[in-house]
C-alpha positions, 0 to 999 in steps of 0.5 A: 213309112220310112225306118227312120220315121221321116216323112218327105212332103211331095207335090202331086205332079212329082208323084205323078211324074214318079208313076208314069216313070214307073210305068214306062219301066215295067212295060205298061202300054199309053199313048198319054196321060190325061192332065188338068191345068194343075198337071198339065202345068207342071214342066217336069212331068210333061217334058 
């Protein structure tokens, strides 16, 4: 939780969009990610 105690409502293709961020970063070997119509709909985490 954040010190301040505010929360931040996140959609799950920004939260998945936030993981394969992370694991591009830390080296982490993938040819793609599987995604359903709901992940696969988003723009931002197929671009």
């Amino acid at each position: 939780m954040p010190e301040d105690g505010a929360l931040t409502m996140v959609t799950k293709p920004e939260l998945a969009r936030r993981m394969v961020k992370r694991a591009l970063a830390a080296g982490e070997p993938f040819t793609y990610p599987p995604a359903d119509e709901l992940y696969g709909g988003s723009r931002t985490l197929r671009a």
